[in-house]
N, C-alpha and C positions, 0 to 999 in steps of 0.2 A: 597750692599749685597755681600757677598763672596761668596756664593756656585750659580753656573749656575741653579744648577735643579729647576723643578716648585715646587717639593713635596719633604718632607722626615719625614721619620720614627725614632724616636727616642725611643729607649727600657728601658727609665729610670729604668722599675722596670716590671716584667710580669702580669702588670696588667692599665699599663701605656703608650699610645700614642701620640704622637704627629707629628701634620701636619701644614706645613707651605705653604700657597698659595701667588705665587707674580705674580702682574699684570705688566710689565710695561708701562711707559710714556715717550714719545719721543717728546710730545709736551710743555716739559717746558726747559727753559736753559741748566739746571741741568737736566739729565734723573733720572727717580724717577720712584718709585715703588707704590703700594697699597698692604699690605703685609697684611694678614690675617695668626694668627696664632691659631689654632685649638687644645687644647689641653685636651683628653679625659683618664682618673687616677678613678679607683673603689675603691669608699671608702669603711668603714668597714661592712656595710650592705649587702657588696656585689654589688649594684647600680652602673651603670656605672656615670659618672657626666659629662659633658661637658663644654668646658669656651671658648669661642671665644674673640680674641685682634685684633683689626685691628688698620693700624698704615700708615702713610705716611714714606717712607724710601729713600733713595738715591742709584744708581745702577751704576755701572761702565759703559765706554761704551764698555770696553772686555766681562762685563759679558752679557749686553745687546744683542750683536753679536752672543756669543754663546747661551740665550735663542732661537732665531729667527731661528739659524740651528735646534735646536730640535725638530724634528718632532712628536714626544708625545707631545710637548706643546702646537705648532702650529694647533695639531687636537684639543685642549681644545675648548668648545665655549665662546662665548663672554661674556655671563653674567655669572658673577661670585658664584651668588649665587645658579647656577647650578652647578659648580664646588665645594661650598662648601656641598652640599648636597650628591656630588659626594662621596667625601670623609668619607663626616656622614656615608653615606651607607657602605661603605668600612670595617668601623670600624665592623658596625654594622652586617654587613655578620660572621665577623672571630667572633663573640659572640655575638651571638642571643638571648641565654636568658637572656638578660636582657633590662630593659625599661630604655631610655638614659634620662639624666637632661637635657635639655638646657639651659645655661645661657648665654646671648649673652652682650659686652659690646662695641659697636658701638664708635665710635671717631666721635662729628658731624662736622671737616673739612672733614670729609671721606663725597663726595657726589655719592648716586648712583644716574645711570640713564637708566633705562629698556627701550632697548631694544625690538622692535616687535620682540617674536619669530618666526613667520610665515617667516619674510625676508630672512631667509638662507632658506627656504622651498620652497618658489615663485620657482626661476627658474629650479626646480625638478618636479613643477606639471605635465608637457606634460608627463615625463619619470613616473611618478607615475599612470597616467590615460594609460598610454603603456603597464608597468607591469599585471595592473589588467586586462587588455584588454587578452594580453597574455592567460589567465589562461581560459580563454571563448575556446579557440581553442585549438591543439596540443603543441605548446609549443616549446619543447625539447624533447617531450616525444618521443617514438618508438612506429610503429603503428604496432607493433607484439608484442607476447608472450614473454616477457626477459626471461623464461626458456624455451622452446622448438624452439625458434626462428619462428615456421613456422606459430602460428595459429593467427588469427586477434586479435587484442588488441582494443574489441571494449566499453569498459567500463572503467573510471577515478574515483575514489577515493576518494572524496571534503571532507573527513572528517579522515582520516585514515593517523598521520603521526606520524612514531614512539617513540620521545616524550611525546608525548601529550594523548596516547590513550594507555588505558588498553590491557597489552599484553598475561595478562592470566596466568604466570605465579608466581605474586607475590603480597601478602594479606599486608605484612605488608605496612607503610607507610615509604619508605627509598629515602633517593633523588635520582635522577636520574645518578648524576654528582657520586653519591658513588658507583653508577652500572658500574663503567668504560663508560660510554654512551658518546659517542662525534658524532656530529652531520656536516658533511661534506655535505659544501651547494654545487652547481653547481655540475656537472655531473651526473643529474639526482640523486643527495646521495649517488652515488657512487664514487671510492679514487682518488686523484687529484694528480697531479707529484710535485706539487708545492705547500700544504696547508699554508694557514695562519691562526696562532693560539693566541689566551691570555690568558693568564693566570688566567683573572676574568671569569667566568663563566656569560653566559647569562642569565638576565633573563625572564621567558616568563610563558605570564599571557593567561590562557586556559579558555575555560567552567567549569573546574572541580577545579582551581585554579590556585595558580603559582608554575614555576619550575623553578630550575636549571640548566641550561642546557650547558656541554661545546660545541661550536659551528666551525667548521673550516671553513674557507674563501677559496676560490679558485685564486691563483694569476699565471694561467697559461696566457699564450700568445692569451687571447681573442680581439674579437671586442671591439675596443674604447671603455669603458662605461661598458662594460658589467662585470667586474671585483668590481663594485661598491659595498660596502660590504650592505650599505641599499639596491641596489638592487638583491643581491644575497638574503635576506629576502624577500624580496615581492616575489620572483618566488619562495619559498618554501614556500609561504600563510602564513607568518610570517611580520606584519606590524612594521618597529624601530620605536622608539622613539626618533631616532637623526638619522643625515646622514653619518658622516665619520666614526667613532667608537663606532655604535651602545651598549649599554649594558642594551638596556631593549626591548623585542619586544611581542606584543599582535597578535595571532590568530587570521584570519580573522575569523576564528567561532567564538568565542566572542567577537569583532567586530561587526557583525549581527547580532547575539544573541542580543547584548543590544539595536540595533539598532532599531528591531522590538518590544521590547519591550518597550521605548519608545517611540516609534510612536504609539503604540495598548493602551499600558495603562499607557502612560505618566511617567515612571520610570526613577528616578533622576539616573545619572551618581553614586551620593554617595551612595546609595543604592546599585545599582548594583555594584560598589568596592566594597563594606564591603560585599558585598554576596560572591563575588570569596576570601577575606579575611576569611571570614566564612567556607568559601568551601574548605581551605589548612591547616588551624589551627582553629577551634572552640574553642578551650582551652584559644588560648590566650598567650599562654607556648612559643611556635616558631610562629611568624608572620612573612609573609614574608615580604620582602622588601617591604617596600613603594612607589608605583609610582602612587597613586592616580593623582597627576600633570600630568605627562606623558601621563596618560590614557586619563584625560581631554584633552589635546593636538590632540592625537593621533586622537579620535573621532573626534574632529572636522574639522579634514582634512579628516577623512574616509567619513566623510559624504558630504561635498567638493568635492575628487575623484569621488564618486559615482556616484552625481549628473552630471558631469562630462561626463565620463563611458554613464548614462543613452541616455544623451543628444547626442550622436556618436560624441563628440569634439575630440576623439582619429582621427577620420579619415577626418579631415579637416586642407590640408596643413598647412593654415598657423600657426595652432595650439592654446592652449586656448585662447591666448590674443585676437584671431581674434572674440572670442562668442559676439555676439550679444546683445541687450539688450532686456532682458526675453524670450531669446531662450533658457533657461531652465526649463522653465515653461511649465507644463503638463496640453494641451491646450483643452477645450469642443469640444468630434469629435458631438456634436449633434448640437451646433450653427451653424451658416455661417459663414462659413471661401471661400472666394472668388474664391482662387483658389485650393480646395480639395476637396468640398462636395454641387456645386452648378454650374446647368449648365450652358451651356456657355452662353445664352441668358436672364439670369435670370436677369438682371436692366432694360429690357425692356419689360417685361413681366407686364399687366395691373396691378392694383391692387389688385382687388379682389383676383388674384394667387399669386402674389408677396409676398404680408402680410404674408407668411407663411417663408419669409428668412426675420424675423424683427427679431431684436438683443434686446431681453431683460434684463435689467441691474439693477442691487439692489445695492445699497452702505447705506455706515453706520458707525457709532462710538462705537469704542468697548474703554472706561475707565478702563478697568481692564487689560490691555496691558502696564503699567507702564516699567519706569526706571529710579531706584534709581540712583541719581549721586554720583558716589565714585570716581571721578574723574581719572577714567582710560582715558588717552586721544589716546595713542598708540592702537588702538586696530581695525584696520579695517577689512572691508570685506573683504571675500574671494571672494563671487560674486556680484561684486555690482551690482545693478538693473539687474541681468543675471538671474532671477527668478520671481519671486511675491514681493518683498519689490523694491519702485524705487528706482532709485539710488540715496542716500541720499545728495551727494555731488551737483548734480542738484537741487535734490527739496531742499535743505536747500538756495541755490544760490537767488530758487525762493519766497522762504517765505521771506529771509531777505527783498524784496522788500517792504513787505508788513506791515504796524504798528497792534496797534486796531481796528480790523474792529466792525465799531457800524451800525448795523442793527434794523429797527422800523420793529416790528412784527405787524401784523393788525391782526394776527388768532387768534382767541379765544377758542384754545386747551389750552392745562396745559402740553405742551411738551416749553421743558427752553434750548433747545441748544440754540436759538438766543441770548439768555440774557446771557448765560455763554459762551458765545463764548470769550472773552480775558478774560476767569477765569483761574488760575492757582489751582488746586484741591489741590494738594500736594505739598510744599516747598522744600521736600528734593525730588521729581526726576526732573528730568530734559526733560522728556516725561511724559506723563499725559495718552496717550491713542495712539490708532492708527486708520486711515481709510480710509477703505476697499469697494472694488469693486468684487459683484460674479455677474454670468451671473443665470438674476432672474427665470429660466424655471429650469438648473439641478444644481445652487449651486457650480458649479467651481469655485477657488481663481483664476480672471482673472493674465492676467502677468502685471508686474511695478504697481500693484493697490491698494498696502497698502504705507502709507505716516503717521509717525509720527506726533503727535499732541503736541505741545507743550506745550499749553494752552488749550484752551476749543477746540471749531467743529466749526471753523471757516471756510465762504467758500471759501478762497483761498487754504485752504489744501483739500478740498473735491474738489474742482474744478478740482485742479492737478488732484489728483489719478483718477478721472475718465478722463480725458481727456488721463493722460498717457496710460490707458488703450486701449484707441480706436488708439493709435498711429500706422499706419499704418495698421488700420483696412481699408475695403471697405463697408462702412453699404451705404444701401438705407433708409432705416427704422427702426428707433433707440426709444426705450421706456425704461426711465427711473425711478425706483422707490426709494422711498426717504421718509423719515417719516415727512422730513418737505417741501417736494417738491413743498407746496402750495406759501413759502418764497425764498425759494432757488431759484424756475425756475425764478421769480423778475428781469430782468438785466442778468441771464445769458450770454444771447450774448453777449451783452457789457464788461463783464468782460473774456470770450474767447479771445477777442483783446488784452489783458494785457497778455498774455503767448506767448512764442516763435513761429515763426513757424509753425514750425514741430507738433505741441501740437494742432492746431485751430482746431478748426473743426466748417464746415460751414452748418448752421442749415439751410441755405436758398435752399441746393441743396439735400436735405436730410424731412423724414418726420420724423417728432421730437415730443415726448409728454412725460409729467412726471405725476407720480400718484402716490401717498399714499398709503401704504405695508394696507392688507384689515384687520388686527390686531390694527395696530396704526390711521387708522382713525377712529376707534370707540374714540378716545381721540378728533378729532376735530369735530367744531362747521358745524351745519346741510348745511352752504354755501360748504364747503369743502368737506364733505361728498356725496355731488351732482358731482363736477366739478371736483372732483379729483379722484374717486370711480372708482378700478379695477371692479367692476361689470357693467357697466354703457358707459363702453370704448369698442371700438370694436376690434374687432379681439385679445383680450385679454386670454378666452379662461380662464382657473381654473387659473390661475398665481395668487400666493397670495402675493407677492413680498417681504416676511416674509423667505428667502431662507437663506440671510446673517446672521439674529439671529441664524437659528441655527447652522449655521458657528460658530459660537462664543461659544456652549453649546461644539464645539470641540476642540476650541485651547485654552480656557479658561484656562483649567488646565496646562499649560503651564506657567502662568501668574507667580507664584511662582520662577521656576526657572528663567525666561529670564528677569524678575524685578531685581536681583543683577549679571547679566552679565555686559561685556563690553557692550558697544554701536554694533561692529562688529559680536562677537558671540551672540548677541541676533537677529540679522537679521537673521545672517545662519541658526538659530534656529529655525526660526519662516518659512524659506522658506523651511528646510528640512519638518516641520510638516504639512507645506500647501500643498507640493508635494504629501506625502503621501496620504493625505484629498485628492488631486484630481486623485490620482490614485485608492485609493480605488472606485470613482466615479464612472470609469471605468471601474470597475472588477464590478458593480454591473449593472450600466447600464442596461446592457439586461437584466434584470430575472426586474429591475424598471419597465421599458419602457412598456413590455409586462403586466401588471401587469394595469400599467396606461390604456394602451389600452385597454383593457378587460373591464375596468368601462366607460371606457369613451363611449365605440359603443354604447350600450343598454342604456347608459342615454342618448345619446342624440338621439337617437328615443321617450327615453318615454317624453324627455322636449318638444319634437317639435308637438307630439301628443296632448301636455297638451296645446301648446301656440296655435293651430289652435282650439282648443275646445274652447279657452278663446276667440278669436279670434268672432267664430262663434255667440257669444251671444251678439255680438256689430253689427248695421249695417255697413258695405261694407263702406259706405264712410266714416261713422268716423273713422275706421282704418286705413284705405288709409291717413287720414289725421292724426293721429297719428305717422304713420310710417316716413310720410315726414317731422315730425316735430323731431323723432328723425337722420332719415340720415342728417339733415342739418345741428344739433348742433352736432352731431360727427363726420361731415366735417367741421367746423368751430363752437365751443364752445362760440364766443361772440354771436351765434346766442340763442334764447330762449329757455332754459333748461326744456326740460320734467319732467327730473327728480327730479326737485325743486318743493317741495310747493310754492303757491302766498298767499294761504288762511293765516287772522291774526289768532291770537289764542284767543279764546275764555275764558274771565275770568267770577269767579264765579259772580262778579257784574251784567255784561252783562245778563247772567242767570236770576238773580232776577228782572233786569231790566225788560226783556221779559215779563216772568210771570204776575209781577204788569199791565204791559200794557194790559193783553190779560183779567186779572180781570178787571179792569176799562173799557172795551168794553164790556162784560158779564153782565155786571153791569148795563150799559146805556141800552142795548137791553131788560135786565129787566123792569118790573112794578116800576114804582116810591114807589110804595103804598107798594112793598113786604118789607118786615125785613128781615138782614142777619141772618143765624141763628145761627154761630159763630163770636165771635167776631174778633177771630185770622184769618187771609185768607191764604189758602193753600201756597202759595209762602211764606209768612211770617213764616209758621208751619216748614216749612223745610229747612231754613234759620236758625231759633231756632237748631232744630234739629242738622244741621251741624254742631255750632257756639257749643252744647256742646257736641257732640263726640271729638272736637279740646280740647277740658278744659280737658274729660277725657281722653286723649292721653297726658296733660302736664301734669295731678296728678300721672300720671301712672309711669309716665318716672322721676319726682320728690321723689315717691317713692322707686322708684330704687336706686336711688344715697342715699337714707337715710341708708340702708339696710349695 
């Protein structure tokens, strides 16, 4: 290649561009190039056209040298096809009105290979979660009047910066960049001895849409770091889109803006673009720039930071790497948590008191949690198990241990996880479902306690997520609810010995029981509905263990989008939307709680009223010996179930049998000498009888089907 530069312009004709982009390679004998040439010519229509050539080329190693000094090139990033998009744009700035062709004609010795974008991000997140912290306190700011100097400056701005906001003095729609407006970051906006300038104009995507905006840098003689041109945007509440030579950056207000809106009503990313699209150009006529990518990008680190931010990881030396696993998770202040909301004597405390710090637990399988595989392999978390989903890289570690697990059902519901448990539902994803663990009293997404499903609801993935759950919990007394808990709880223990460690948890020092959600054992057979029955358990109290379904009625709509994400962005996705789901919890909490309480006093005076009146109509000792018969099976359950029928059931035979017999002794006590005086005998009359309302119930229903 003869010429050093990355890029040039060629004016064949004024209406005529062309861009040449060269990668080099230092890893072949020969140093070589990957040379994309970009060549954009408006035909007679007016239509801009585009042609893209890539090509393998050979580079000198003088020319090679002098790319490496060039510090415009060196700021390029690594994937190319953001540099060629780079350029598209370029074009596409100096003549807007018009909609570009693309024709692209690929070389296939040319191989790409993508790059995580996140890796040049990683070691900025502390400085990124610093920045926003920043903006929470004074800053830079002066705690005085900038005009009178003397009076308190006791009020901040979070929405007021001169780009971005209507200034009052102008209707039409003119950019900003043609207002003379240049935008000097550091020194509080005000003029730097030393600016740094470019000649492309930023640009920057608001609530009201995108703008223009030219931008100056501050390169005076600061603290290490602080000269950073992304971080000179983030302390003007201006989020980049790249780190070294930013040239697109979005508004922390539209930022949030979209942020709350998809968390409240599930609004897609593409929607909300084409809104602020909508919001700058409705016509059509002038769109701006495209950075829908970017936006995707940006979001997903905002939401990232945030979490972040929320968690106070800013103020922990040793900084993010040090978070913990699901210490981002926004945790039930109403359960037992050991050491924040229960006294110091509470594991010694008899039972009958105790029972009131038991940890109740609902888990479950949500099928409409899918992910298509599109084979994005690069794509990982941002937090791994540092939230609500565990960490995938453990629990997949622990599933490979595991084949098809075949489980013998003995229950006689019409509930099929056991039999589709090594089912694959859908060919094309590569997740099928996800499951979850909520704490069954307020409905919290516990922390580490959602775990991808591969195939069917297998129990070694339910196993994990709950047991991840309890990791480094302190329970006394643990109740769990389950829609198939009559097969699940089966070997439990025995299958806790197959998980690490850290993960066991010992049912023997601990009081342990599972029981069926009081919706889904209406679907099991009358043995289950005795021995497994939230009603019928003590110290159970309204729990309907039905908390996790409608868990599901809220991340559901979800399902859409995080179905064709990466693998990565669909976890952060799903733990941004469980965070929320557990913070609203919070905010509602009291106005619940209190609400709950108010039904709850005065029923249970009028139950306890109702149960000694019922009480009163039995004598003294059979109840006494009722009561003893239920405290004994709900101290031990193999003991004799109250709550079970013994009685058989009665069929119509048995019925006619009866009758006949009680005729045939009527009979004998009778006169030999009397005459019946029918010949039909009553038990036989209503045998008849039955025998043809059953005929006119199948002419009826034959009927029907004719019609």
């Amino acid at each position: 290649m003869a010429s050093s530069s990355k890029r040039k312009r060629t004016a064949k004709n004024p209406h005529a561009a062309e861009y040449e982009i060269v990668r080099p390679r230092q890893d072949a004998a020969q140093p070589s190039a990957t040379s994309r040439t970009v060549t954009f010519d408006r035909n007679s229509s007016g239509r801009l056209g585009q042609h893209t050539e890539i090509a393998e080329v050979e580079i000198s190693a003088e020319d090679l040298a002098a790319l490496a000094q060039d510090p415009e090139f060196s700021s390029l990033p690594d994937d190319e096809t953001l540099n060629y998009k780079y350029f598209e744009q370029t074009v596409q700035e100096d003549d807007n009105k018009v909609e570009p062709i693309v024709q692209q004609v690929p070389l296939a010795k040319v191989k790409k290979v993508k790059q995580n974008i996140f890796a040049e991000w990683l070691p900025f997140r502390d400085t990124h979660v610093h920045e926003l912290t920043r903006h929470e306190g004074w800053a830079d700011l002066s705690k005085r009047c900038i005009q009178c100097l003397q009076a308190e400056a006791a009020y901040k701005c979070d929405d007021c910066f001169g780009p971005t906001h209507w200034n009052g003095n102008f209707w039409q729609s003119v950019p900003l960049i043609d207002l003379g407006l240049r935008v000097q970051l550091g020194h509080n906006s005000g003029p730097c001895a030393a600016p740094r300038t470019f000649e492309m104009p930023l640009t920057v995507y608001h609530t009201n849409g995108a703008h223009s905006v030219n931008v100056s840098y501050c390169e005076c003689n600061e603290p290490a770091g602080s000269y950073l041109f992304a971080n000179q945007l983030l302390r003007s509440s201006w989020f980049p889109a790249s780190l070294t030579h930013p040239r697109t950056a979005f508004t922390f207000a539209v930022l949030k803006q979209f942020h709350h809106l998809t968390l409240q009503g599930k609004t897609t990313a593409y929607d909300f673009y084409n809104s602020l699209v909508h919001a700058t150009d409705n016509t059509g006529l002038k769109p701006p720039p495209k950075r829908y990518n970017e936006f995707m990008m940006v979001m997903r680190w905002w939401r990232h930071i945030k979490m972040l931010k929320r968690a106070g990881r800013r103020h922990d030396p040793a900084g993010v790497a040090a978070t913990k696993q699901g210490s981002l998770a926004v945790e039930c202040p109403a359960c037992p948590h050991d050491d924040r909301n229960l006294p110091a004597n509470w594991k010694w405390l008899p039972i009958a008191i105790a029972w009131i710090y038991t940890l109740y637990l609902a888990m479950d399988a949500n099928f409409r949690l899918k992910l298509r595989n599109r084979h994005i392999k690069n794509d990982p978390e941002l937090d791994p198990g540092w939230a609500y989903c565990a960490n995938e890289t453990h629990y997949q570690n622990e599933m490979d241990q595991y084949g098809d697990q075949t489980e013998i059902s003995n229950c006689d519901s019409g509930l099929h996880a056991i039999d589709h448990a090594n089912t694959r539902f859908s060919k094309n994803c590569i997740v099928n479902g996800v499951g979850n663990v909520v704490c069954a009293r307020h409905t919290f997404v516990g922390k580490t306690s959602a775990g991808d499903l591969k195939k069917g609801e297998k129990y070694c993935s339910m196993d994990y997520v709950l047991l991840s759950t309890l990791v480094n919990v302190v329970v006394m007394s643990l109740v769990v609810s389950y829609d198939i808990a009559c097969q699940w709880n089966i070997n439990f223990q025995s299958r806790i010995a197959e998980f690490p460690p850290a993960m066991r948890l010992n049912l023997n020092n601990i009081s342990f029981a599972t029981v069926i959600p009081k919706f889904h054992i209406l679907g099991h057979g009358k043995k289950c509905q005795s021995l497994w029955s939230l009603n019928y358990r003590r110290w159970m109290g309204r729990t309907d263990g039905e908390g996790v379904e409608r868990e599901w009625s809220h991340i559901n709509p979800v399902a859409m989008s995080t179905k064709v994400m990466g693998p990565g962005a669909r976890h952060d996705t799903l733990d941004d939307h469980w965070g929320a789901w557990n913070w609203r919890k919070i905010v509602l909490m009291g106005r619940h709680l209190e609400m709950k309480l108010k039904e709850a006093l005065p029923m249970s005076k009028k139950h306890r009223a109702l149960l000694n009146a019922l009480s009163a109509t039995f004598p003294a000792g059979t109840v006494a010996e009722w009561t003893k018969m239920v405290n004994d099976w709900q101290e031990d359950t193999s003991q004799p179930n109250p709550f079970e029928e013994t009685a058989l059931e009665t069929t119509q035979g048995d019925v006619e049998r009866e009758l006949l017999a009680d005729e045939q002794a009527e009979r004998a006590r009778a006169s030999a000498e009397a005459e019946p005086v029918h010949d039909t005998t009553a038990s036989k009359f209503l045998s008849i009888g039955l025998d043809l309302e059953n005929q006119q119930r199948a002419l009826l229903a034959k009927a029907k089907q004719l019609k």
